[in-house]
C-alpha positions in Angstrom: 22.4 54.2 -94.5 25.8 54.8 -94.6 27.1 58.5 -94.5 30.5 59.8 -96.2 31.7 63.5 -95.5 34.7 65.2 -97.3 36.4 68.3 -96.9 36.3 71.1 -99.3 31.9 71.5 -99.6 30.3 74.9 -98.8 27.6 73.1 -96.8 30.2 71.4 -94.4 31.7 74.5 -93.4 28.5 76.6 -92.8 27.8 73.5 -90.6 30.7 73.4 -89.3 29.8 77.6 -88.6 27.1 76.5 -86.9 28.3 73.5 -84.5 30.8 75.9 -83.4 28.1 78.5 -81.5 27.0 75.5 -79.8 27.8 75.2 -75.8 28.0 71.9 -73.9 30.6 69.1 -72.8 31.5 66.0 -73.8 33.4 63.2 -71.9 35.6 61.0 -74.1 36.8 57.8 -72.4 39.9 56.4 -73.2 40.6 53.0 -74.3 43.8 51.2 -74.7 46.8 53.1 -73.1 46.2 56.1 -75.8 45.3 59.2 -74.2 42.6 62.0 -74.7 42.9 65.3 -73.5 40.0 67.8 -73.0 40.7 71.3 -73.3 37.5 72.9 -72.6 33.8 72.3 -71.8 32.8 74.3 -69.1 28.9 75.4 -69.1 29.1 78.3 -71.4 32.4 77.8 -72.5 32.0 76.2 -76.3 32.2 72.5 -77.6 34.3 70.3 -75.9 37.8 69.9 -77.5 39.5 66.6 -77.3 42.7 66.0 -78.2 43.8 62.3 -79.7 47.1 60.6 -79.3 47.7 58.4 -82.2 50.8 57.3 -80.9 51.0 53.4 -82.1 48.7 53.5 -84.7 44.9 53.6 -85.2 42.7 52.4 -82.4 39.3 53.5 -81.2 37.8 55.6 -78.7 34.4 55.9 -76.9 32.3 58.9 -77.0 29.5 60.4 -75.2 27.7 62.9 -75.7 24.6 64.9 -74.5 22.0 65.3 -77.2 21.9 68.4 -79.2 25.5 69.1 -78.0 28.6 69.1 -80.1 32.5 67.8 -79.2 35.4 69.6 -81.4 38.1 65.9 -81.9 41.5 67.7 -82.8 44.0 64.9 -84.9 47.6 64.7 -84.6 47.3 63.7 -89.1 44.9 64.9 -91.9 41.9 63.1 -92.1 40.4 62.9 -95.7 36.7 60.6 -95.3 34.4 60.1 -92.1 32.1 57.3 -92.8 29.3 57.5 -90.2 27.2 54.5 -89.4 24.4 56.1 -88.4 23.8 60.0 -89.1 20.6 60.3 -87.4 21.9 59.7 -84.0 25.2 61.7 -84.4 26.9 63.6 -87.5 30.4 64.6 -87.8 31.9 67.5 -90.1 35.6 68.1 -91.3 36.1 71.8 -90.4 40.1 71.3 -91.0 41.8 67.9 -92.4 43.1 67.8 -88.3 40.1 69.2 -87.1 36.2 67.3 -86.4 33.3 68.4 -85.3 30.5 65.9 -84.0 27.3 66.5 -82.8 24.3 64.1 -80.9 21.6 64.3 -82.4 19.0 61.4 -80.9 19.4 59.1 -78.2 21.3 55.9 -79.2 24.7 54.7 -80.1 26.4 54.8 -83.4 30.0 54.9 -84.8 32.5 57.2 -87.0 35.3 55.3 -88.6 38.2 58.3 -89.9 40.3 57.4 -93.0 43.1 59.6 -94.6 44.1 60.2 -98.4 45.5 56.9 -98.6 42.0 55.2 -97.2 43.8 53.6 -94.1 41.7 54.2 -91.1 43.5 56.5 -88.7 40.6 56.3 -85.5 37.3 54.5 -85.0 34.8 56.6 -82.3 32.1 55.0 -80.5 29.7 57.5 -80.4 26.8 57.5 -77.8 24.3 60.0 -77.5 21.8 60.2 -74.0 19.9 62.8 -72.6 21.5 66.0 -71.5 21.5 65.6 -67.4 23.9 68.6 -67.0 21.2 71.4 -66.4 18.9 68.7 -64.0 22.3 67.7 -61.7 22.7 71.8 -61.5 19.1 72.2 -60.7 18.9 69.8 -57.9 22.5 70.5 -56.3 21.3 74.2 -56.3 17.6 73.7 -55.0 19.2 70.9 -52.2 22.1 72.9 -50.5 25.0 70.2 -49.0 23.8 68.0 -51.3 26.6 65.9 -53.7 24.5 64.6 -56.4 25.4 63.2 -60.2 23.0 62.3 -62.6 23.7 60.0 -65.2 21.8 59.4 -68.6 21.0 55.3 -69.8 19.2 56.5 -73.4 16.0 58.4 -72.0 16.2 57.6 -68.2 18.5 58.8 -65.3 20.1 57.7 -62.8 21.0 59.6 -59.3 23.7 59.0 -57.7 25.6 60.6 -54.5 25.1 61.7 -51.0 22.0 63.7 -49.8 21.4 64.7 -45.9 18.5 63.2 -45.5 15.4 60.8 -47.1 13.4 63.6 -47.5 16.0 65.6 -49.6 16.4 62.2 -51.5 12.6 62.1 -52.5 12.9 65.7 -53.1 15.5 65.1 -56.1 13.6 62.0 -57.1 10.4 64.8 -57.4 12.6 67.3 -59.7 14.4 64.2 -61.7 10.7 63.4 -62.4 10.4 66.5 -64.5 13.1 66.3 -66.5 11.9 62.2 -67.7 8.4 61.3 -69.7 7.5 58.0 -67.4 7.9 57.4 -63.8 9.9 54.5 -64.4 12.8 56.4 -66.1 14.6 57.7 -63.0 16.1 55.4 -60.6 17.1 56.8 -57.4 20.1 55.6 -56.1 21.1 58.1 -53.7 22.5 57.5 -50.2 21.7 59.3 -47.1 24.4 60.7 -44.9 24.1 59.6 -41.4 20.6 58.0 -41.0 18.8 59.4 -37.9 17.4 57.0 -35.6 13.9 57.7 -34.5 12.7 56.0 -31.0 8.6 56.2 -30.4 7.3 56.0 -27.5 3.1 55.2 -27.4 1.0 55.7 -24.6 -2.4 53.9 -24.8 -4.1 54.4 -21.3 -7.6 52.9 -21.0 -10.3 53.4 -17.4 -13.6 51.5 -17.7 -16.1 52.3 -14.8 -19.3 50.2 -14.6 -22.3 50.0 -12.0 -24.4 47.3 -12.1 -28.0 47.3 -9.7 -29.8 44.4 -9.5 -33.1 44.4 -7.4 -35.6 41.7 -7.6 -38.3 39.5 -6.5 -39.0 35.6 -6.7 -42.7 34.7 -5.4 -43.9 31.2 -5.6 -47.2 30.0 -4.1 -49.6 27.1 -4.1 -53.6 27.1 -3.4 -54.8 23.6 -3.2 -59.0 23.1 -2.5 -59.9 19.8 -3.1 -58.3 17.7 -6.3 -57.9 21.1 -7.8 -54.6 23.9 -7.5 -53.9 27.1 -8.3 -50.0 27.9 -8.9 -48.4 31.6 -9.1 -44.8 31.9 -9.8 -42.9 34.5 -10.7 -38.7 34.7 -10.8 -36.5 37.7 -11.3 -34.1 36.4 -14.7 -31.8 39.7 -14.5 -32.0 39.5 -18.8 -29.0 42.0 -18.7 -26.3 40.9 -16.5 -27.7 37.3 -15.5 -27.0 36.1 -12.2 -24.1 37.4 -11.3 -24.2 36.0 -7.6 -23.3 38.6 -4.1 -25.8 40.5 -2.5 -28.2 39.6 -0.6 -31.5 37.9 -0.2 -34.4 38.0 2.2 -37.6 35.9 2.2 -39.6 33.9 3.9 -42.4 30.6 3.4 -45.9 30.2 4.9 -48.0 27.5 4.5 -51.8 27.6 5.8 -53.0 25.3 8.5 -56.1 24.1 7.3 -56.1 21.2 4.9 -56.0 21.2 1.8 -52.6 23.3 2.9 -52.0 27.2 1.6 -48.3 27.5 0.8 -46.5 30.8 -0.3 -42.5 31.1 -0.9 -41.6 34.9 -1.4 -37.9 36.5 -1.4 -36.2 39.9 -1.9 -32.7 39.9 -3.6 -30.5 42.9 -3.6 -27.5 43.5 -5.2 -25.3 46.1 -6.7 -21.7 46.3 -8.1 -18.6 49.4 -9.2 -16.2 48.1 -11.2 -13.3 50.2 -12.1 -10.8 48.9 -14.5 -7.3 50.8 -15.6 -5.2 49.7 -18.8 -1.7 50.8 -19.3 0.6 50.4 -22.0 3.8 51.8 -23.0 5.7 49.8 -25.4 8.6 52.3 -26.8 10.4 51.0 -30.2 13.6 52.7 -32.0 14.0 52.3 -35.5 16.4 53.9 -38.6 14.8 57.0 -40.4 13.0 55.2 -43.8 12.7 51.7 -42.0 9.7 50.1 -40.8 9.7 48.6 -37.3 7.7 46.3 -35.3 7.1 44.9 -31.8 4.4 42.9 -30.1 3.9 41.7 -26.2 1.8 39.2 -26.1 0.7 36.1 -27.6 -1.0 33.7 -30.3 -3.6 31.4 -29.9 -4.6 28.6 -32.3 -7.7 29.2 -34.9 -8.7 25.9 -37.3 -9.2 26.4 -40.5 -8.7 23.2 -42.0 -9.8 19.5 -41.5 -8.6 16.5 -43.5 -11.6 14.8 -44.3 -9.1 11.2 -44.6 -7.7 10.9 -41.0 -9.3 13.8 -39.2 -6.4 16.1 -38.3 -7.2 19.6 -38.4 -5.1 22.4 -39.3 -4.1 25.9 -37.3 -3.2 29.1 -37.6 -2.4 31.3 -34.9 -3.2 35.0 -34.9 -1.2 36.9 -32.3 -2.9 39.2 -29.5 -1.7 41.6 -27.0 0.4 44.6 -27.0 1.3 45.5 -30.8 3.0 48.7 -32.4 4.3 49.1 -36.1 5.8 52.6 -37.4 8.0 53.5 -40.2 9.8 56.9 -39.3 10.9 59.4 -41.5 13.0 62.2 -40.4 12.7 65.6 -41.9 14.8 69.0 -42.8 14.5 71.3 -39.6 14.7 68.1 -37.2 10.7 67.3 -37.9 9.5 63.9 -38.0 6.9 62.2 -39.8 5.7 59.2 -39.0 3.0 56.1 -40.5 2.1 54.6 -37.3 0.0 51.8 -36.2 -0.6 50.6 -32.7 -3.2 47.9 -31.2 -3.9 46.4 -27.7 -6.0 43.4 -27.8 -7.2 40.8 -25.7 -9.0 36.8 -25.4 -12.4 37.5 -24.4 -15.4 34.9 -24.9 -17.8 37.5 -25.6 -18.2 37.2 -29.5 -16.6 33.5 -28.9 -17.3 30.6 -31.9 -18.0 27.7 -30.6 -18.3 24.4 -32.2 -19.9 21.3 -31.8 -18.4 18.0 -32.4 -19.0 14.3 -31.5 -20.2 12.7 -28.0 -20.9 16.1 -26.5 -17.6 18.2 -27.5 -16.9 21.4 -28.6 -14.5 23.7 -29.9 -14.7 27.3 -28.4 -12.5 29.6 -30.6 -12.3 33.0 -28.3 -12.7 36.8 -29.6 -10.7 39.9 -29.2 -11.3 43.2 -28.3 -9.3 45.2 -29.8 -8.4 49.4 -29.7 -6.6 50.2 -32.6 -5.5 53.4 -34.0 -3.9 53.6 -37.7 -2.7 57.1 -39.0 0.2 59.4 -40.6 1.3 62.4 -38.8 3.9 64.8 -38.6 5.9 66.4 -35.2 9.0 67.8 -34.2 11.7 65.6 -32.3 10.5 65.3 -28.5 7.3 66.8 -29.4 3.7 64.2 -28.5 0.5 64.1 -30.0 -2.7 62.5 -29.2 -3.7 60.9 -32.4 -6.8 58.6 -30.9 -9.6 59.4 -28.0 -12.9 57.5 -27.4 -15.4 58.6 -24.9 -18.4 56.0 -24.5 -21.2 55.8 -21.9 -23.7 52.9 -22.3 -27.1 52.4 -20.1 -29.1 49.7 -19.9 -31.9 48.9 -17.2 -34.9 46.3 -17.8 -38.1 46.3 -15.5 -39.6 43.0 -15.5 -43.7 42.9 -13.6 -46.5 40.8 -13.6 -48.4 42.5 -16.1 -51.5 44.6 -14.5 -50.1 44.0 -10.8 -46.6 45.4 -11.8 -48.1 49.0 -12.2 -50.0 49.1 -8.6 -48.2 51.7 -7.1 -46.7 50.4 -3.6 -47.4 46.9 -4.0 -46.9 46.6 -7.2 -42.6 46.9 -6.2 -43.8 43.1 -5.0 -44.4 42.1 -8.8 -41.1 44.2 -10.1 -37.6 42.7 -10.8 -35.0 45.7 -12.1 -31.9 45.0 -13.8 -29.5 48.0 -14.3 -26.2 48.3 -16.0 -24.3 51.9 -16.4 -20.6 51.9 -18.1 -18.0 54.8 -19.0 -14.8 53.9 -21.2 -12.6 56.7 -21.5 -9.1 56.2 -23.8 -6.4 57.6 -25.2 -3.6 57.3 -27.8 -0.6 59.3 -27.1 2.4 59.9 -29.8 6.0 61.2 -28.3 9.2 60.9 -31.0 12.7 61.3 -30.5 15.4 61.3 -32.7 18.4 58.9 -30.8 21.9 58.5 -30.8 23.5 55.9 -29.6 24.7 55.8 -25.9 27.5 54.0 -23.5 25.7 50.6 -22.3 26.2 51.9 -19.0 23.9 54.7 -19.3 20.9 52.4 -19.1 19.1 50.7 -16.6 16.9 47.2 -16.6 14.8 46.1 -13.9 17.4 43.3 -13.3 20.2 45.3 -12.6 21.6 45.1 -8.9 18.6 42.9 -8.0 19.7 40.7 -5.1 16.8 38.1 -3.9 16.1 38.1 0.1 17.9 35.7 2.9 15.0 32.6 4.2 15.6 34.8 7.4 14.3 38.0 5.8 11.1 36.5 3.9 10.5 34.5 6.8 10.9 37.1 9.6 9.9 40.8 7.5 7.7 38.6 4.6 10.3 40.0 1.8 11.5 38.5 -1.6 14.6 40.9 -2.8 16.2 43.8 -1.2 15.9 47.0 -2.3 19.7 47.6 -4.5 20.5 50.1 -7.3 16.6 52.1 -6.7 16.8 55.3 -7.2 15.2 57.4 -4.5 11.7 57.0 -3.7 11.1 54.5 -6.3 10.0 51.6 -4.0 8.2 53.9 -1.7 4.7 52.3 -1.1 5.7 49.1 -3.5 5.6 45.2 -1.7 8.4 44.8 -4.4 11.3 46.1 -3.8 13.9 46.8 -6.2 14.6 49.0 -9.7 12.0 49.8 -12.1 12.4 51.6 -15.4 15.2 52.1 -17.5 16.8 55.4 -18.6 16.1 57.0 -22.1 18.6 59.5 -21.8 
């Protein structure tokens, strides 16, 4: 409904009394080329005052104001009526025929239309009322020193806006905004950070793998013939373990009887034994903007099926990538701290674990396995600083006696009757972290393997067995390398 206020009533000016203890500014924004002045409306200082120019006749004006704060709107003419369009959003009072007070009273927009004792309408205000963001812009400019930001009211929600040093001081005001709102959704952070840092991680994922594999068995094969009748003893060491691996060596001998029916007897002694010793080293080493997510991958894909069209036979691939994989997203702190969500994988073919499947006039399809050492984690260190966020030690033994059972356990010649299969492994790894935060550099600060390599004369890989000359190494660098040339690249 409608509202009408007119000077002269005892209730308008103790209303009037009361607007005027009230403390708060209010922005008016000019419309047209008539202009608004205010005089006042620092914190503390009393209601805003706002003077109107009327010069050219009536015309409107927008505005806003914080809720539950008041504006004092100072006329050049007397002003007899105010007809409000909405009183529960804002309400104006006539303290003086040149003199207004309005006040916000709820969220929402409304409008005041001013008439004088003639009833022509002298101004028309576009009132609209949001939350007061004064105190919360104070609040996180004081709690966040160097930081520039405004805060600026849609009906209940706020939005920031301005500069902050860095993403986590951004989250930070997001955290207080978050107080000052009723939902989540209700701030919207639209702050920008001055001078992103530039993170660069460098991973170190080293991996040794020793294994010892014994293998001692015997093969005995032998024949008794008397008569039309034979007796047949066989027995064959199958190494269930490691299978035949092949190497070592094997010692036996035959004898067959000389009386007839014959006596024949096959019997050999293989030996063998293994050390393995296997070293993985990866480095990969990735740069990306503080906030943003980066990836990288060495490596590969190979094809997996997953679909076959049952009309013409074609089958359908997807291919799932392998090798050398990291993935972080960066976050630079206050106090030059980083934290980082990291996530970094080596991973290779392997036909252990391999599906294979069988098709039509003896194919197959063998879809090959991955090991894989992955580490996934959040963690937190200072610029230059490392941290091992992944270790595995893992020993594994197995060893299989295989005997002819009652003979095997003879002592002495029961070894005869005894096959032994052995397998001992260690796998030690590790998972090292370093960050650094980067600045860009002058191109000629860096180094690639390629630069100032120079490939050898036919005279000099013919006559010294060499494929490039050493250029551009650095001291030492080649010493005890077949290839010559520089390695590396600077970081500095």
């Amino acid at each position: 409904m409608n509202k009408l206020r007119r000077l002269g009533t005892a209730a308008s000016a103790l209303l009037a009394a009361a607007f005027a203890q009230m403390a708060a500014p209010a922005v008016l924004a000019q419309d047209m080329s008539l202009q608004a002045q205010t005089l006042s409306g620092g914190a503390g200082a009393g209601p805003a005052t706002v003077r109107i120019d009327l010069t050219g006749g009536g015309a409107a004006r927008n505005l806003a104001l914080p809720r539950g704060k008041s504006a004092v709107i100072d006329l050049p003419v007397d002003v007899r009526d105010i007809l409000i369009t909405n009183p529960a959003v804002a309400d104006a009072v006539l303290r003086s025929p040149r003199q207004i007070y309005v006040l916000g009273m709820t969220s929402g927009q409304t409008d005041a239309i001013l008439f004088d004792a003639s009833g022509r309408r002298i101004l028309s205000l576009n009132i609209r009322v949001d939350t007061d963001t004064g105190a919360l812009a104070d609040t996180i400019n004081r709690v966040l020193p160097g930081s520039r930001v405004q805060v600026e009211p849609i009906g209940d929600a706020v939005i920031l806006t301005g500069m902050v040093a860095s993403a986590g001081d951004a989250d930070k005001a997001a955290q207080i905004a978050l107080r000052y709102v009723s939902k989540p959704d209700q701030v919207l952070n639209m702050l920008s950070i001055a001078g992103k840092d530039q993170v660069m991680l460098r991973v170190r994922v080293v991996e040794v793998q020793r294994s010892v594999i014994k293998q001692l068995g015997v093969n005995l094969n032998a024949i008794i013939q008397q008569g039309s009748g034979a007796l047949t003893l066989g027995q064959a060491a199958n190494f269930s373990i490691n299978g035949t691996l092949g190497g070592g060596i094997t010692v036996g001998g035959n004898y067959t009887g000389s009386n007839s029916p014959a006596d024949i007897l096959n019997g050999s002694i293989r030996a063998f034994e293994r050390v393995g010793l296997v070293r993985t080293l990866a480095e990969p080493n990735l740069t990306a903007v503080s906030g943003e997510a980066a990836k990288f991958l060495a490596g590969g894909e190979y094809p997996v099926p997953v679909n076959q069209d049952s009309s013409n036979g074609s089958v359908t691939v997807e291919y799932k990538p392998f090798g050398v994989g990291l993935a972080f997203t960066p976050v630079v702190l206050s106090g030059g701290r980083i934290s980082l969500k990291i996530s970094t994988e080596i991973s290779e073919l392997t036909t252990q674990g391999a599906f294979t499947l069988g098709g039509t006039s003896g194919t197959s399809l063998t879809i090959p396995a991955l090991t894989v050492r992955r580490a996934e984690t959040s963690i937190e260190l200072p610029s230059g600083g490392s941290m091992m966020i992944a270790g595995l030690i893992q020993q594994t033994t197995r060893e299989n006696l295989d005997a002819l059972p009652g003979v095997g356990s003879v002592p002495v010649i029961g070894s005869l009757f005894r096959s032994r299969d052995f397998l001992s492994g260690d796998t030690e790894m590790v998972v090292i972290v370093t960050a650094f935060i980067v600045d860009p550099n002058n191109p000629g600060a860096f180094q690639t393997p390629a630069d100032g390599l120079q490939f050898a004369s036919d005279a000099e890989t013919l006559l010294f067995g060499k494929l490039n000359k050493t250029v551009g190494a650095p001291p030492g660098a080649n010493a005890g390398r077949t290839y010559q040339g520089p390695i590396g690249y600077v970081i500095e």
